[in-house]
Residue, then its C-alpha position, 0 to 999 in steps of 0.5 A: x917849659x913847653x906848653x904841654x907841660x904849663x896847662x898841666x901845672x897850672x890845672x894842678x895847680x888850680x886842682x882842675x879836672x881835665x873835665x872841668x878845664x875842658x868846660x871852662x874853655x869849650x873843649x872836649x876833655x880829651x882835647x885837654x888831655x892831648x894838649x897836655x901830651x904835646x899831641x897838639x897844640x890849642x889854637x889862639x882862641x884857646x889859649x886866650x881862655x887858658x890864660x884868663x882860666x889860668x889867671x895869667x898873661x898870654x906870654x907866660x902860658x907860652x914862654x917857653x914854647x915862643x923860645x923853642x919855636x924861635x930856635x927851630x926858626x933860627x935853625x931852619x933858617x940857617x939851614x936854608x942859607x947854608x944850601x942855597x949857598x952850596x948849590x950856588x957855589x956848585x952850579x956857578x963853579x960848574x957853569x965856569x969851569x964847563x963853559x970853555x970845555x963844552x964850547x970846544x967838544x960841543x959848540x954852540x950846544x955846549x955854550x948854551x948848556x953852559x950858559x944854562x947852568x950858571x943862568x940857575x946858578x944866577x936864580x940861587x944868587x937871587x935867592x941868596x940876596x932875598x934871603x940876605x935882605x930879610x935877615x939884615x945880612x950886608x957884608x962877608x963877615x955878617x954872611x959868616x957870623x950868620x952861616x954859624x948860627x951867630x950874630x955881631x955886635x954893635x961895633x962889629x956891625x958898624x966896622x962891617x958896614x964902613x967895609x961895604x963899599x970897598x968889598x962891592x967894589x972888589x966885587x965887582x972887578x974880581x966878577x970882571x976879571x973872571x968874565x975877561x978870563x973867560x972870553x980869553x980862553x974862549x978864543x985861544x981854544x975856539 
């Protein structure tokens, strides 16, 4: 249930007048009456007083908003992962594919516009890694399970976090192999 709709329930409940609730907690009854049309929300200070009004605890007079509220965190969220890793995989797809290209038509113009777009490439990814950190996100089936709104169980996780290891390692010989490609093609083309 929504806020809104919990002060309205228990002010009938206690057969409160918009009025006399506006007097019990400082406020104007028109405050009460757009609080109980979801046009706004009290501050912590009034919802400190409903709840000793309402006789009841802080968490039951928002229950239902604190769970809306994390969902629309949660999906925020994800969202937010979702385009950073987009832009991250467009820039950085690219800055590699343009880098070759560009230094054969444009010289070193074209290198350095290449270089430009996988340097912004590079701030997404840090992007990315803060936004990995603050979620507890390590491996690639946790960054999968997150992307579609899920989380892993316990054993998962532990499963997951044996493979860290290895998969920085491919990692990092797969980011090799791509840069050697790269000067490789470089010099057959210059």
């Amino acid at each position: 249930m929504e806020l809104h709709a919990q002060i309205k329930k228990y002010r009938a409940n206690m057969k409160l007048s918009q009025e006399e609730l506006a007097d019990r907690v400082f406020v104007t009854r028109q405050t009460i009456s757009n609080w109980e049309n979801g046009k706004s929300y009290p501050d912590i200070n009034s919802l400190l007083l409903l709840s000793q009004v309402f006789d009841i605890s802080l968490d039951q007079l928002i229950k239902g908003d604190i769970d809306a509220m994390r969902e629309e965190i949660k999906e925020a969220d994800i969202m937010e992962f979702n385009h950073y890793g987009r832009v991250y995989a467009i820039l950085l797809g690219i800055g590699i594919l343009s880098f070759v290209p560009l230094a054969k038509f444009f010289g070193v113009p074209g290198l350095i516009v290449s270089i430009c777009i996988i340097v912004i490439a590079c701030a997404y990814a840090v992007k990315l890694e803060k936004f990995y950190k603050k979620h507890n996100i390590r491996t690639y089936k946790e960054i999968v399970a997150f992307s579609e709104g899920k989380r892993l169980d316990e054993l998962d996780k532990v499963r997951e976090d044996a493979k860290l290891p290895y998969q920085k390692f491919l990692m990092g010989l797969l980011g090799a192999g791509v840069a050697i490609l790269v000067f490789v093609l470089l010099e057959l083309l210059i």
